[in-house]
C-alpha positions as CSV (number, residue, x, y, z in Angstrom):
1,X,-0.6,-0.1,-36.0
2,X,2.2,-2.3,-34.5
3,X,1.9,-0.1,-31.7
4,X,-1.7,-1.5,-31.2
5,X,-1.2,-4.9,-31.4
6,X,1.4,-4.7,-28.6
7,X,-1.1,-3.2,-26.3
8,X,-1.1,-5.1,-22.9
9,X,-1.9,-5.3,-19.2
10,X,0.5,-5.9,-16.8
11,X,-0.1,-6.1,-12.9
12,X,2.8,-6.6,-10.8
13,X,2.0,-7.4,-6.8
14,X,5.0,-8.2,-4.7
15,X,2.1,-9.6,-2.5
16,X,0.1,-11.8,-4.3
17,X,0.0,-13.7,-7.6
18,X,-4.0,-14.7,-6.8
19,X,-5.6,-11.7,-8.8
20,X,-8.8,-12.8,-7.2
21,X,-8.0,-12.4,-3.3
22,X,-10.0,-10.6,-1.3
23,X,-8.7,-7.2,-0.8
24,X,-9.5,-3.6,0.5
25,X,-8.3,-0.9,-1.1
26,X,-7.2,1.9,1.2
27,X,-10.0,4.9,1.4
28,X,-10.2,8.1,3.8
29,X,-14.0,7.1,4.2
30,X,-13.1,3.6,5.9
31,X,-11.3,2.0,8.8
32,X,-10.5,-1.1,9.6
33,X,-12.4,-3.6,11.9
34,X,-11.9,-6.6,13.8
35,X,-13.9,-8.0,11.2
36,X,-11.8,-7.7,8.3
37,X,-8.9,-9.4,10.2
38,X,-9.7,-12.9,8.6
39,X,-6.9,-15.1,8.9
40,X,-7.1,-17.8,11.6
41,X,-3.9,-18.5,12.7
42,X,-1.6,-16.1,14.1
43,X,1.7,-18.7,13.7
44,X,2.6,-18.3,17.0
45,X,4.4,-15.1,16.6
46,X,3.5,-13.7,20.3
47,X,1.6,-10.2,19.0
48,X,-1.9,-9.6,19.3
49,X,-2.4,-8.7,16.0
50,X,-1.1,-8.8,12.3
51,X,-1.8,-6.1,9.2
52,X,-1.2,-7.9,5.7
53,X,-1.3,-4.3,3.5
54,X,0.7,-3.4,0.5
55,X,1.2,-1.5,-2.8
56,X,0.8,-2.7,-6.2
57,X,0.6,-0.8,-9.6
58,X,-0.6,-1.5,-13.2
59,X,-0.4,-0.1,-16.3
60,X,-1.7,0.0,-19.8
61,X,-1.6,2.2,-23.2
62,X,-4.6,3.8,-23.8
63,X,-5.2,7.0,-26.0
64,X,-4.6,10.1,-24.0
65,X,-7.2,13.2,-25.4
66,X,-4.8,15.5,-23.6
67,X,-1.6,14.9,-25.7
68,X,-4.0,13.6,-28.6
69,X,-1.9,10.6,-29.1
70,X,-1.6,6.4,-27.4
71,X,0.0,7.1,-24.0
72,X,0.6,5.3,-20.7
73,X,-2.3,5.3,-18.2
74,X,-0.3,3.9,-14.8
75,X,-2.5,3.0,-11.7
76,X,-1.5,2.4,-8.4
77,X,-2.9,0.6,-5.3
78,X,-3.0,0.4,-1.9
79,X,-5.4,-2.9,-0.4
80,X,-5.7,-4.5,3.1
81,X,-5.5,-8.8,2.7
82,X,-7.9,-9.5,5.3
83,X,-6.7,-13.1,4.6
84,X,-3.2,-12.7,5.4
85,X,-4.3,-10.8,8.5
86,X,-5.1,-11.8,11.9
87,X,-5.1,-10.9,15.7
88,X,-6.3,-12.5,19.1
89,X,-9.5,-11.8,20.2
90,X,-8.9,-12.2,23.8
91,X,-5.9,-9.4,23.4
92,X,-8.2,-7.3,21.1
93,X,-8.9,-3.8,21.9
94,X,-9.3,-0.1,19.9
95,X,-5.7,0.6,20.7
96,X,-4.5,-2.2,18.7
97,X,-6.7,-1.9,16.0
98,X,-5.9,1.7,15.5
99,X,-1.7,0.5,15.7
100,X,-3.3,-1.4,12.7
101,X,-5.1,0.8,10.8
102,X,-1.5,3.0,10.9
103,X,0.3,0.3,9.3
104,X,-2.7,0.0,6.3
105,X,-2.1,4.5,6.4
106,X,1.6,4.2,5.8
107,X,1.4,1.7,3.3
108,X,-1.2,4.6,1.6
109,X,1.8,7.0,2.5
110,X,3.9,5.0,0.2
111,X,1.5,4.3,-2.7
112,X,0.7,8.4,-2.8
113,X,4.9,8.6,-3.3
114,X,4.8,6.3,-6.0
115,X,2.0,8.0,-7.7
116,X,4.1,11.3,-7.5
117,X,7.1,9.5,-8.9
118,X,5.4,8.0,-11.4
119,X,3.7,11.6,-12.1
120,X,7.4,13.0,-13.0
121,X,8.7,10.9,-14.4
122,X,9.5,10.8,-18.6
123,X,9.7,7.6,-19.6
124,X,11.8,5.7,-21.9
125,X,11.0,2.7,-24.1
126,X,11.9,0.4,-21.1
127,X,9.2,1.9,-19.4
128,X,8.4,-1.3,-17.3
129,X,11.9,-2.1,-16.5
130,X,11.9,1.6,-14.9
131,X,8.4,1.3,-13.7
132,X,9.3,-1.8,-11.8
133,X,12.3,-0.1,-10.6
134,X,10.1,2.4,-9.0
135,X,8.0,0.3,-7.2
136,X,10.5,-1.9,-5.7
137,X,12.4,1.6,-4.3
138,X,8.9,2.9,-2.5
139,X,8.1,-1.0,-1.5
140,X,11.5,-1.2,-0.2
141,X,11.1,2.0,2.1
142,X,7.3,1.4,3.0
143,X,8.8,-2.2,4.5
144,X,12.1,0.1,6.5
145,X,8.9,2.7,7.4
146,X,7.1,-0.7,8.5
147,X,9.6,-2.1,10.4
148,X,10.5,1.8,11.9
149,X,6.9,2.3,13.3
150,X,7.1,-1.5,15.1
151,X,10.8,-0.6,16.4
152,X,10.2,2.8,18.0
153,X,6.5,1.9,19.4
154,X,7.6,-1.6,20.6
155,X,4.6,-2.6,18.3
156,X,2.1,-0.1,19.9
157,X,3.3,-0.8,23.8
158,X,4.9,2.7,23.9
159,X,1.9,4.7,24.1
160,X,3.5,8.3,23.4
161,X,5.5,7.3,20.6
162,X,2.5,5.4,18.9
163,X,0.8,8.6,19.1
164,X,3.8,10.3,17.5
165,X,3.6,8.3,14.6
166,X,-0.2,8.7,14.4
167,X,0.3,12.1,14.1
168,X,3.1,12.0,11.9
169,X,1.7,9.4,9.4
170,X,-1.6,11.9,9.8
171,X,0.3,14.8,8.5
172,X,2.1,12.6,5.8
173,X,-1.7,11.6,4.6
174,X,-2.3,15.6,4.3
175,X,1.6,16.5,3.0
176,X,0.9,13.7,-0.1
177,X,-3.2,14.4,-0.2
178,X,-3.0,15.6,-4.2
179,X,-1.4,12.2,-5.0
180,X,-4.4,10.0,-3.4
């Protein structure tokens, strides 16, 4: 019974601490548009465009029928902040939008790994000191991955290595599919 009365929500974002943002969550059926870039002001940073995505994860107890007993029910995200993201509309074109929709697909990439991680793993009782552990490792190599795909594509001006990492974050999609 103490058990029960401990029972509690927690939703840790390294992104926001406005639970009521406007967000997209990440889905195979939808792509980004011009339209859902929303911020107005691109601070003078020189690109023609700017993706605001990320992962988050929550968790509860709740009883599990499987193992008949209260267990852990962890959920994780992956959103677009049309808020936080922005672009020029005299620079606009497909190309950059699709540079843009790879950057929303790796932070997917990254919230599938977590979700396998998370799958494996046995929990202690400091389940969310290790949980939060977790994330920070995946958010700490999506942002590297981030920062990788703008480096090598000279933020989408090399054309044949932005279509290497379209491919490659296209068969990273597939490799991590069961974890979606």
């Amino acid at each position: 019974m103490k058990l029960i009365t401990f029972l509690f929500f927690v939703f840790t974002s390294i992104f926001s601490s406005n639970l009521e943002e406007e967000k997209i969550p990440w889905s195979e059926d939808y792509q980004l548009t011009w339209a859902d870039f929303k911020s107005p002001s691109s601070n003078g940073s020189g690109f023609v465009a700017s993706t605001s995505s990320g992962i988050a994860y929550s968790y509860s107890f709740g009883y599990d029928s499987e193992k008949g007993k209260m267990a852990p029910i962890v959920k994780v995200s992956c959103n677009f902040y049309p808020e936080r993201s922005w672009f020029s509309k005299e620079n606009a074109s497909d190309y950059i939008l699709k540079h843009e929709q790879t950057h929303f697909d790796i932070s997917e990439i990254y919230a599938r790994k977590l979700r396998k991680e998370i799958a494996k793993t046995k929990f202690s009782d400091n389940m969310s000191e290790e949980l939060e552990a977790l994330f920070y490792k995946f958010e700490d190599e999506r942002t590297a991955f981030q920062k990788q795909f703008d480096k090598e594509t000279d933020h989408s001006k090399i054309y044949d290595k932005e279509i290497e990492w379209e491919a490659l974050i296209e068969e990273q999609l597939k490799e991590y599919e069961r974890w979606k």
